[in-house]
N, CA, C and O atoms as a GROMACS GRO file, in nm:
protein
  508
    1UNK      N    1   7.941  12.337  10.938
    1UNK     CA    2   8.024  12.241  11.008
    1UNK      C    3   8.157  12.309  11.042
    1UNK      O    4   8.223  12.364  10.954
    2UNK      N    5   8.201  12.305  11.187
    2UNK     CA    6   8.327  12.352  11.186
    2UNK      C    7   8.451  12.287  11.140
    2UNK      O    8   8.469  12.166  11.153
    3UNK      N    9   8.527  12.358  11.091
    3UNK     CA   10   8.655  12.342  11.048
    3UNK      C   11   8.752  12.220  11.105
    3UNK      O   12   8.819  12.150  11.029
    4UNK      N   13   8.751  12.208  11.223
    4UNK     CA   14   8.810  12.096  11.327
    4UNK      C   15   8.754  11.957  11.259
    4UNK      O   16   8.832  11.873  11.215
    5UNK      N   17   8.590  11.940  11.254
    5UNK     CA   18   8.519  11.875  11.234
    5UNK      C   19   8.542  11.804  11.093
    5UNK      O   20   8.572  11.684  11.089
    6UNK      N   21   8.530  11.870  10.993
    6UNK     CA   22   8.557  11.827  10.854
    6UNK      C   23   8.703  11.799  10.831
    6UNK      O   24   8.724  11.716  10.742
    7UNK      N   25   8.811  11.850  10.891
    7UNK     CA   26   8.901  11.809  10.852
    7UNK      C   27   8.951  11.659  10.976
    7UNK      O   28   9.062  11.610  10.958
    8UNK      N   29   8.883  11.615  11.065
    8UNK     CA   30   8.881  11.485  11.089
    8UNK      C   31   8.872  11.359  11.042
    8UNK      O   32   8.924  11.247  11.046
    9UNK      N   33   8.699  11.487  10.948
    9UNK     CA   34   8.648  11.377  10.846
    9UNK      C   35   8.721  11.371  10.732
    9UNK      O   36   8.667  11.307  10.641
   10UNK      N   37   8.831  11.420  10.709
   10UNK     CA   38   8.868  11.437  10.564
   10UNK      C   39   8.997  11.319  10.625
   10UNK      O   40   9.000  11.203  10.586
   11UNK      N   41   9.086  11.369  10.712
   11UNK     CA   42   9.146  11.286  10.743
   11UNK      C   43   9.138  11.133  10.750
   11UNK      O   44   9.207  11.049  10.692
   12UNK      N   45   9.026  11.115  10.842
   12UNK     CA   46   8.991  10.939  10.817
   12UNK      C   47   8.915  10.945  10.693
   12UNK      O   48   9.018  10.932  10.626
   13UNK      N   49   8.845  10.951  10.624
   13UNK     CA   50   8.820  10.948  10.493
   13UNK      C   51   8.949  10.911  10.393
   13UNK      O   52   8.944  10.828  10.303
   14UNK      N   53   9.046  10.978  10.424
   14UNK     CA   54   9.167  10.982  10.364
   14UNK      C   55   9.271  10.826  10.373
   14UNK      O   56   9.321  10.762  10.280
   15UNK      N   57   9.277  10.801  10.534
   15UNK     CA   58   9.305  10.696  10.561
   15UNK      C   59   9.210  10.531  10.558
   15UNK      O   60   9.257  10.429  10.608
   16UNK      N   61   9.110  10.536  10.508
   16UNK     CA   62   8.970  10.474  10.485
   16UNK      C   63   9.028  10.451  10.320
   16UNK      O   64   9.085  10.348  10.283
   17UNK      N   65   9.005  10.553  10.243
   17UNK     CA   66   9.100  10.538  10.095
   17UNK      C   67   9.205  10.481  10.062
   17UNK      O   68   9.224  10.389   9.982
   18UNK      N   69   9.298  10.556  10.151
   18UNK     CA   70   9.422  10.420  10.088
   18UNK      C   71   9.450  10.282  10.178
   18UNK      O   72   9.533  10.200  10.138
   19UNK      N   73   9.374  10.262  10.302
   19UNK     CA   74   9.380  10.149  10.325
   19UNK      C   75   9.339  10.070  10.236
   19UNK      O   76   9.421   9.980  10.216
   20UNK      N   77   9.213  10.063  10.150
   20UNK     CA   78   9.208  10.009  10.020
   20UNK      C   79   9.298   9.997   9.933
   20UNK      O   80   9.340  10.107   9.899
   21UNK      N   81   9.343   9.919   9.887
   21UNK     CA   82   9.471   9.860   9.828
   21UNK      C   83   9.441   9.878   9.743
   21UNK      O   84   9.320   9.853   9.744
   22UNK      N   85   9.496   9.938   9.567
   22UNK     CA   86   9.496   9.925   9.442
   22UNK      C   87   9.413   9.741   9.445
   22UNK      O   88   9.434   9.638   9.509
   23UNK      N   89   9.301   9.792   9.322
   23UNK     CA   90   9.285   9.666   9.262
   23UNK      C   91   9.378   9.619   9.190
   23UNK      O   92   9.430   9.692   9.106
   24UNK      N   93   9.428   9.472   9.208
   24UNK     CA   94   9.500   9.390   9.083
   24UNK      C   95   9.451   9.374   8.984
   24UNK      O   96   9.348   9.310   8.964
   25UNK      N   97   9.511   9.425   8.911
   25UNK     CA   98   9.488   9.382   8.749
   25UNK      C   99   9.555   9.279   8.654
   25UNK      O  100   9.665   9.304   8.605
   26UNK      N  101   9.483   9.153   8.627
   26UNK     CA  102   9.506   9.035   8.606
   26UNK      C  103   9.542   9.046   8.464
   26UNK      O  104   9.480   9.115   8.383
   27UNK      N  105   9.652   8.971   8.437
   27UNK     CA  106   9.687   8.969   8.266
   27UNK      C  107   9.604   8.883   8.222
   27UNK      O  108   9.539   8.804   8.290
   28UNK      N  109   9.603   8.897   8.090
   28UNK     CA  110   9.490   8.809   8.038
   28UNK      C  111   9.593   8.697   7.997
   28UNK      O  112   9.543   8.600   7.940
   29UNK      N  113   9.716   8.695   8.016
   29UNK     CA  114   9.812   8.521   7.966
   29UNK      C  115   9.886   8.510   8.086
   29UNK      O  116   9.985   8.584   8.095
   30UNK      N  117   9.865   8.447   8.166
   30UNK     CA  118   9.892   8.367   8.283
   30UNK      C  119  10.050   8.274   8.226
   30UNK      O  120  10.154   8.284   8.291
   31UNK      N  121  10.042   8.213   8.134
   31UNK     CA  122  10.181   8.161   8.066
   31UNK      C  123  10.222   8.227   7.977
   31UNK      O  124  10.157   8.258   7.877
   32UNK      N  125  10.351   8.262   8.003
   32UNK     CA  126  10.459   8.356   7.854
   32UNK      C  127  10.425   8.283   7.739
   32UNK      O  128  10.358   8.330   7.647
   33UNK      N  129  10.470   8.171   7.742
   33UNK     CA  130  10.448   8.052   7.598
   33UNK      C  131  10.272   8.110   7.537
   33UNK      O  132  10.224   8.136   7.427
   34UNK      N  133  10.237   8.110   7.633
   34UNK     CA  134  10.082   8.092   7.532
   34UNK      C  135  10.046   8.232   7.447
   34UNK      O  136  10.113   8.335   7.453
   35UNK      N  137   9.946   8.213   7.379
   35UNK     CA  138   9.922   8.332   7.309
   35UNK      C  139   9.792   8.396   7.308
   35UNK      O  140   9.765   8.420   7.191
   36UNK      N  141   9.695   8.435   7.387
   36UNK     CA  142   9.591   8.507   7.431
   36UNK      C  143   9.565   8.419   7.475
   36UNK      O  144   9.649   8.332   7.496
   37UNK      N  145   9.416   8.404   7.511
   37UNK     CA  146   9.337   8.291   7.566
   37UNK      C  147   9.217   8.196   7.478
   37UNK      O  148   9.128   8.233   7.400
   38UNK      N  149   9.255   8.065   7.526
   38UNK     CA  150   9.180   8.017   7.419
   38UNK      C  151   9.068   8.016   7.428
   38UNK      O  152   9.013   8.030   7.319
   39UNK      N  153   8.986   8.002   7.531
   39UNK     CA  154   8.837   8.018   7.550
   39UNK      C  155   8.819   8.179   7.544
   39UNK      O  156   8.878   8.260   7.615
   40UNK      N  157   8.705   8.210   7.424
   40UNK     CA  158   8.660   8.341   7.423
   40UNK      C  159   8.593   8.390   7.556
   40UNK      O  160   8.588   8.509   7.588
   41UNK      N  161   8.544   8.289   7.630
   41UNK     CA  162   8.415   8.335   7.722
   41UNK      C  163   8.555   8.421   7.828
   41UNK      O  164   8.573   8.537   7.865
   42UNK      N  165   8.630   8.290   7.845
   42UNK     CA  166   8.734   8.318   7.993
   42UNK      C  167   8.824   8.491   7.908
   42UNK      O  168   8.856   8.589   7.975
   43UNK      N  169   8.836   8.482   7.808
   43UNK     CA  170   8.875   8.581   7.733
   43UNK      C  171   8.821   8.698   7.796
   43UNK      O  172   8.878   8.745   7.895
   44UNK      N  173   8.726   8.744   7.754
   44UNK     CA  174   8.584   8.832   7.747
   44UNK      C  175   8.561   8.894   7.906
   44UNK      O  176   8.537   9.009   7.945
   45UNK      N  177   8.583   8.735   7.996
   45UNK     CA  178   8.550   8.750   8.139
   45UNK      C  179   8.666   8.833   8.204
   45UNK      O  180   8.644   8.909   8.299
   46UNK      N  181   8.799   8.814   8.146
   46UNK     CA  182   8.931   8.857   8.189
   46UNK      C  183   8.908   9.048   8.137
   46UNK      O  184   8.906   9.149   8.207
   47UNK      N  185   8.898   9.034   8.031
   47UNK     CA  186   8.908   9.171   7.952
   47UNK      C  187   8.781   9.256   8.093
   47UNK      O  188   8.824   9.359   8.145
   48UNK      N  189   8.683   9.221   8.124
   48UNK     CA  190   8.580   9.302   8.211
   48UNK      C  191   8.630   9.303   8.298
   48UNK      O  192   8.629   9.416   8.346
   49UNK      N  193   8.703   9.203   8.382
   49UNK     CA  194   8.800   9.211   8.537
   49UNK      C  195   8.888   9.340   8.502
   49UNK      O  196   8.884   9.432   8.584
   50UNK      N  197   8.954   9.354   8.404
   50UNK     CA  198   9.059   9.409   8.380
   50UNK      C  199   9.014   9.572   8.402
   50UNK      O  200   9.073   9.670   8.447
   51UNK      N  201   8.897   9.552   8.355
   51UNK     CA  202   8.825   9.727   8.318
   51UNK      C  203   8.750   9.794   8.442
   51UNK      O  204   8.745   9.914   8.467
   52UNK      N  205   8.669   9.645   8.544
   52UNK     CA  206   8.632   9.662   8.656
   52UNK      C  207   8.765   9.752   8.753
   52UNK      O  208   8.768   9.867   8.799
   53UNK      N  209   8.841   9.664   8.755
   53UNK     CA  210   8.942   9.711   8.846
   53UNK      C  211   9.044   9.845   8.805
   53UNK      O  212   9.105   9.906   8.892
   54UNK      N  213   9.051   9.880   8.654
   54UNK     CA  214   9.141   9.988   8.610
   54UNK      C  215   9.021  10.119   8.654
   54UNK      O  216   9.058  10.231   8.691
   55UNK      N  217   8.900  10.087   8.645
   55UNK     CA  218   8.741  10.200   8.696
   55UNK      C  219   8.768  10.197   8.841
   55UNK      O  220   8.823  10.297   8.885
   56UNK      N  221   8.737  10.089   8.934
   56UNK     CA  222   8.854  10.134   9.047
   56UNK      C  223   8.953  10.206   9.094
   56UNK      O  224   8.948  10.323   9.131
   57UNK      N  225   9.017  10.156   9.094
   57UNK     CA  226   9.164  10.239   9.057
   57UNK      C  227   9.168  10.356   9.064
   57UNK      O  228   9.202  10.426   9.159
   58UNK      N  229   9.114  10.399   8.905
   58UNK     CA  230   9.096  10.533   8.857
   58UNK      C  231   9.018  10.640   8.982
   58UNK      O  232   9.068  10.746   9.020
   59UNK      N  233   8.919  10.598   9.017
   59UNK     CA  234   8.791  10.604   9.105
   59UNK      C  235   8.886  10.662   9.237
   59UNK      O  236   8.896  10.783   9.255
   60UNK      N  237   8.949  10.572   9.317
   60UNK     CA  238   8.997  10.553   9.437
   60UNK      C  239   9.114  10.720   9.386
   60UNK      O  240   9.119  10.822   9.454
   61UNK      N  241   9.168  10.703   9.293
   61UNK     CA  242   9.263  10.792   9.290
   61UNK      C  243   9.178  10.944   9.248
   61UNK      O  244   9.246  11.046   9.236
   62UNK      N  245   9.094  10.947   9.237
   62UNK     CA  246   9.042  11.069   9.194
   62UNK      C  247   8.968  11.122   9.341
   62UNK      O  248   8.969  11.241   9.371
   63UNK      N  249   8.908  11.026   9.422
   63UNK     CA  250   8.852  11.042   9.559
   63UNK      C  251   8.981  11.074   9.664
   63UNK      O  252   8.944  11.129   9.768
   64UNK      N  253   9.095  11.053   9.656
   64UNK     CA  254   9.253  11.098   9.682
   64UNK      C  255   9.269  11.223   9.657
   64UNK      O  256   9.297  11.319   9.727
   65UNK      N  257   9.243  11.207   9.526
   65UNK     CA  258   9.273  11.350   9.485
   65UNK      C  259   9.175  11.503   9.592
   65UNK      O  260   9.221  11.594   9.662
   66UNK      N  261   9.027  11.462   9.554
   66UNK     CA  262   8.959  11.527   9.604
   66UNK      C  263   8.961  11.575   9.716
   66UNK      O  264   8.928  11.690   9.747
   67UNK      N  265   9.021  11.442   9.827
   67UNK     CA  266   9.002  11.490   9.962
   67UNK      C  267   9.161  11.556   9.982
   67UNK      O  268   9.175  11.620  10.086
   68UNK      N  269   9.258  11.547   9.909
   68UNK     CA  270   9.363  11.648   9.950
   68UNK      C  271   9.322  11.752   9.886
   68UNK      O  272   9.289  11.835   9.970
   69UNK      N  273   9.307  11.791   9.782
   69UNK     CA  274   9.248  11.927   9.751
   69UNK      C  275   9.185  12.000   9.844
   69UNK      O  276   9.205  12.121   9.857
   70UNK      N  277   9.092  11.924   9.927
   70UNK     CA  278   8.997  11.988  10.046
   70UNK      C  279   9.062  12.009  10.156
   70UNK      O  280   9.010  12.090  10.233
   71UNK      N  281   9.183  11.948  10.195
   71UNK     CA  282   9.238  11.953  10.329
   71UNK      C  283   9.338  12.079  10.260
   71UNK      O  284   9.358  12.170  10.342
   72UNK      N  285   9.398  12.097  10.139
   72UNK     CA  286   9.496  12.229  10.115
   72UNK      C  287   9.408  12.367  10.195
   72UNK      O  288   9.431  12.445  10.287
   73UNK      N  289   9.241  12.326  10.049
   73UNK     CA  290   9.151  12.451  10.068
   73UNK      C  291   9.147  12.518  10.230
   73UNK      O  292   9.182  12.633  10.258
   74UNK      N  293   9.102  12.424  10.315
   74UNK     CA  294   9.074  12.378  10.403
   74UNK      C  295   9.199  12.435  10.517
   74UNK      O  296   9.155  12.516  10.598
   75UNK      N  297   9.325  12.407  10.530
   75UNK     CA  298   9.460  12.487  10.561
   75UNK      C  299   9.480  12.638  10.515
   75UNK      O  300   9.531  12.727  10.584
   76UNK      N  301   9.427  12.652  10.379
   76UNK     CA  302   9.492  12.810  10.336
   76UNK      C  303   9.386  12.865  10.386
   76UNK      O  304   9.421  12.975  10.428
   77UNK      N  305   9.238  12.845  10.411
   77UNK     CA  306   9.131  12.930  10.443
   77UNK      C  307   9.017  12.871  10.508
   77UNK      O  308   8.904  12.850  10.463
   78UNK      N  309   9.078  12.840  10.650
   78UNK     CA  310   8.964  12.733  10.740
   78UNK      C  311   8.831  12.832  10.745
   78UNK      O  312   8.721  12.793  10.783
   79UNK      N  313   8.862  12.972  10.698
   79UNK     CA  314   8.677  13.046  10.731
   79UNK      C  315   8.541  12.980  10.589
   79UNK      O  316   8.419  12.993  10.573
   80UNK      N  317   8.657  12.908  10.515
   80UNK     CA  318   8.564  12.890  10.410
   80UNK      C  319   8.528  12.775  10.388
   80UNK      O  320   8.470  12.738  10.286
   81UNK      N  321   8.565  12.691  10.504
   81UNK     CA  322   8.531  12.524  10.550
   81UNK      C  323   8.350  12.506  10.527
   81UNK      O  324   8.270  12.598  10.540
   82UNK      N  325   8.334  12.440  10.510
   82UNK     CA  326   8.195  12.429  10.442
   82UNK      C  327   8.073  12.476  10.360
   82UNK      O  328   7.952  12.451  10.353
   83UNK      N  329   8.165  12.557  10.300
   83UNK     CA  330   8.063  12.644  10.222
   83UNK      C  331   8.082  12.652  10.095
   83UNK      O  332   8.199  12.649  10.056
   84UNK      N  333   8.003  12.660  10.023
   84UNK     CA  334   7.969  12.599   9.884
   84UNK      C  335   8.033  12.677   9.784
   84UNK      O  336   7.961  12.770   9.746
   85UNK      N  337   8.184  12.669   9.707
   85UNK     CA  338   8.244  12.757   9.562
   85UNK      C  339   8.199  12.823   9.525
   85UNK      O  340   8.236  12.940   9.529
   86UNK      N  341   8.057  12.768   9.448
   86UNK     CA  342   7.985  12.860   9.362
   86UNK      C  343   7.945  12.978   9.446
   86UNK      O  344   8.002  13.088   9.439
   87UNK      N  345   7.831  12.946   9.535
   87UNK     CA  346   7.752  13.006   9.576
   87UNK      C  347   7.772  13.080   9.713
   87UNK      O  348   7.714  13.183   9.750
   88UNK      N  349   7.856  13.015   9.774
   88UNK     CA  350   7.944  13.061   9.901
   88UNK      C  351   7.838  13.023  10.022
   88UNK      O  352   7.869  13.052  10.138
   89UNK      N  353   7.706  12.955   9.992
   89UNK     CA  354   7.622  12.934  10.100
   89UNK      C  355   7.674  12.775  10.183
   89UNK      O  356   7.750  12.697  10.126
   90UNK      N  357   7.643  12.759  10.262
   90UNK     CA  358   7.676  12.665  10.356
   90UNK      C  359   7.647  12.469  10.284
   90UNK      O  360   7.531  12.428  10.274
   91UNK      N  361   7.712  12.419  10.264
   91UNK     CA  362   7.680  12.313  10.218
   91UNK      C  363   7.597  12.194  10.358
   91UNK      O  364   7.653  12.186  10.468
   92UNK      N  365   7.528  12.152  10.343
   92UNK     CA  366   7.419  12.103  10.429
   92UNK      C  367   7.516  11.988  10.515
   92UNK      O  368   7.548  11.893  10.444
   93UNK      N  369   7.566  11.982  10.652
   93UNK     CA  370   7.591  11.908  10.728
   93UNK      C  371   7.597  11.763  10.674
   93UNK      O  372   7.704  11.701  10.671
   94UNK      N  373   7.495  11.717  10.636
   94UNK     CA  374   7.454  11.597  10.592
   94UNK      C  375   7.557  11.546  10.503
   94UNK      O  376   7.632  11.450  10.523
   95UNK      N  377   7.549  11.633  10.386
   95UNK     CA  378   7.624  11.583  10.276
   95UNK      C  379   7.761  11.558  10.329
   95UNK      O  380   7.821  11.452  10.310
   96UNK      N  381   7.818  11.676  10.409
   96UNK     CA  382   7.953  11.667  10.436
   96UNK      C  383   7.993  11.546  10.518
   96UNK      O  384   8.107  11.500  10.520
   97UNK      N  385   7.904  11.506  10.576
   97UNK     CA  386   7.901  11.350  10.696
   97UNK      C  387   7.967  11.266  10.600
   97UNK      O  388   8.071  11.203  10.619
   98UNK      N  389   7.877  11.274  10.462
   98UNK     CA  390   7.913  11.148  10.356
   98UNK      C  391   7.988  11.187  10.289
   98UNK      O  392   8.050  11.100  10.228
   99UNK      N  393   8.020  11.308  10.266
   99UNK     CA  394   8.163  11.368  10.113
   99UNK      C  395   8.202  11.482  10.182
   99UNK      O  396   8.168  11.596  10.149
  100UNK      N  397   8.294  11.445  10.308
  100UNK     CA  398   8.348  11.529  10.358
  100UNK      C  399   8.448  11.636  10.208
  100UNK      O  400   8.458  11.758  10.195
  101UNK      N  401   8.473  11.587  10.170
  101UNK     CA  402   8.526  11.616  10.018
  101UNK      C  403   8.471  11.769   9.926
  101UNK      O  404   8.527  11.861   9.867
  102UNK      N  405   8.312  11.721   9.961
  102UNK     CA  406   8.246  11.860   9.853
  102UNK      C  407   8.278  11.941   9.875
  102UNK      O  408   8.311  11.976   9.989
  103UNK      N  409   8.287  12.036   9.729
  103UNK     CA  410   8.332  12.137   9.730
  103UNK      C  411   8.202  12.257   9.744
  103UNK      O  412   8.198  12.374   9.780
  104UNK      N  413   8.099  12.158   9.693
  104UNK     CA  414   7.930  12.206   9.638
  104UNK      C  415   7.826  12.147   9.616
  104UNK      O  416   7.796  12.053   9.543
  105UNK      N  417   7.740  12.242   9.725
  105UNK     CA  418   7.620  12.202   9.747
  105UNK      C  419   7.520  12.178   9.642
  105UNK      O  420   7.502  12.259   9.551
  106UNK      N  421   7.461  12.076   9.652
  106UNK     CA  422   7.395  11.974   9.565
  106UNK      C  423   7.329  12.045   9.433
  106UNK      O  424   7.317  11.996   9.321
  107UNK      N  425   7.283  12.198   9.488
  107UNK     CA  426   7.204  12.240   9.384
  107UNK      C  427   7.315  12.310   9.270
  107UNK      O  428   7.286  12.356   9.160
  108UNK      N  429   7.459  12.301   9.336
  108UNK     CA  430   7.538  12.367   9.217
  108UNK      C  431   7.637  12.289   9.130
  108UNK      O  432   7.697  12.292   9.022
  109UNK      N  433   7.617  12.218   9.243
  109UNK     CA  434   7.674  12.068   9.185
  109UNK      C  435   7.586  12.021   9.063
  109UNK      O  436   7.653  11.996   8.962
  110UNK      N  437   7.446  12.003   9.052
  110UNK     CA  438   7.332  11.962   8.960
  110UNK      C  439   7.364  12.085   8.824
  110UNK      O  440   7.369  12.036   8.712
  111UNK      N  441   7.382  12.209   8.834
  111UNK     CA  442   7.344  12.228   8.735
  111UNK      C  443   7.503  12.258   8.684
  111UNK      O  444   7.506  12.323   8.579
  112UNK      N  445   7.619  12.226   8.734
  112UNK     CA  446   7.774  12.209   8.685
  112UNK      C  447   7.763  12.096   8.616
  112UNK      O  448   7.817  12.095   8.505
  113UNK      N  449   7.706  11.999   8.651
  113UNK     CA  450   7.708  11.864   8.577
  113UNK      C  451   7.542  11.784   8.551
  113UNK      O  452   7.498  11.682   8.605
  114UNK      N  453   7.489  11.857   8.466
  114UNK     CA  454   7.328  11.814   8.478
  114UNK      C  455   7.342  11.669   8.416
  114UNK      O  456   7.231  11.615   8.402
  115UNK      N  457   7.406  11.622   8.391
  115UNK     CA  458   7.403  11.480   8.324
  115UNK      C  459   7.420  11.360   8.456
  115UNK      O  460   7.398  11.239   8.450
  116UNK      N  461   7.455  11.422   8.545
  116UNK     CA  462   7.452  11.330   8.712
  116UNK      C  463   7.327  11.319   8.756
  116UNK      O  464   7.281  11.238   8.836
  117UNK      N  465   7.267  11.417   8.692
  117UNK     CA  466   7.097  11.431   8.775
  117UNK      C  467   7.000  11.294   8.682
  117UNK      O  468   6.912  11.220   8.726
  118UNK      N  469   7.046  11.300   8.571
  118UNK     CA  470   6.917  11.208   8.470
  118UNK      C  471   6.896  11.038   8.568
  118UNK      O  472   6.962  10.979   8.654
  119UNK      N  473   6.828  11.025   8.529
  119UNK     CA  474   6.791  10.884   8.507
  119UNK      C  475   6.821  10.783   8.412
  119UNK      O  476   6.896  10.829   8.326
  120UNK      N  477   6.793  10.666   8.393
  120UNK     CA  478   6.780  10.575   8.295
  120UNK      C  479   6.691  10.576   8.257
  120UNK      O  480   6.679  10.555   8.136
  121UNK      N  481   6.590  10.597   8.327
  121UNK     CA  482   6.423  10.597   8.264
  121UNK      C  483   6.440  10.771   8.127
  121UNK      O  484   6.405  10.769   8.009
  122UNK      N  485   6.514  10.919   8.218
  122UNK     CA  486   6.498  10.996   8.158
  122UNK      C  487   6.560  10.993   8.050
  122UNK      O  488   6.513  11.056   7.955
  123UNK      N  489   6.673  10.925   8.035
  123UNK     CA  490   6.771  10.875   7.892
  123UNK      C  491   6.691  10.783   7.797
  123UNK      O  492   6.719  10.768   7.679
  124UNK      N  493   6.592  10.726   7.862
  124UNK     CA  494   6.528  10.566   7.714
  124UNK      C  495   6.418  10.617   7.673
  124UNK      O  496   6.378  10.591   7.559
  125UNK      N  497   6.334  10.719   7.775
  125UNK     CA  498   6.206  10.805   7.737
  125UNK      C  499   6.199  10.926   7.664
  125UNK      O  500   6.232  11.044   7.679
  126UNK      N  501   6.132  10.841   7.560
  126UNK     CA  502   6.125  10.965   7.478
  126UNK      C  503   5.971  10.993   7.403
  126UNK      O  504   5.958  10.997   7.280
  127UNK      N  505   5.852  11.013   7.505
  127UNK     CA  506   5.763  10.984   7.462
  127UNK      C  507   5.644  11.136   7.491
  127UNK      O  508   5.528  11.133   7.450
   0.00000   0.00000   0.00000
């Protein structure tokens, strides 16, 4: 993919990101006076909002992160615009459509982090 190309995509990608607004994160005491919440359920339900949206958050800012990292890479050495860290081979068009971001192609990506590859089935089977 040329260089022009990915950094378009990195750009609106970029602006696509923070148009997304930080999730709000809801206190769990709505009144100063009160003192936690009295229903466990609404409790329980608040505490998961809270964790939904801080995994957000977190999420959105790390996908920030990524795609400026790629637009630096990307500025100091446009000959090395799509091509894979490890391996230096070309990362597949495709992927870059969807993660203008990668740094690495799928197969080096898999064995940097083999725990992305499992399943749920390959985690409960043990037979």
């Amino acid at each position: 993919m040329k260089a022009a190309r990915l950094k378009g995509l990195l750009i609106e990608l970029r602006k696509q990101t923070v148009a997304e607004k930080p999730a709000r994160i809801e206190p769990n005491r709505r009144d100063a006076a009160a003192s936690g919440v009295p229903d466990e359920d609404e409790q329980a339900l608040s505490e998961m909002l809270q964790t939904l949206a801080s995994q957000r958050n977190k999420k959105q800012a790390e996908v920030l992160k990524q795609i400026d990292r790629a637009l630096r890479r990307l500025e100091s050495d446009p000959d090395l615009a799509g091509l894979c860290e490890e391996c230096e081979e070309p990362i597949p068009d495709k992927r870059l459509e969807v993660m203008p971001h990668a740094t690495m192609c799928a197969a080096c990506r898999g064995k940097r982090d083999p725990k992305r590859r499992q399943t749920r089935r390959g985690l409960i089977d043990f037979d």
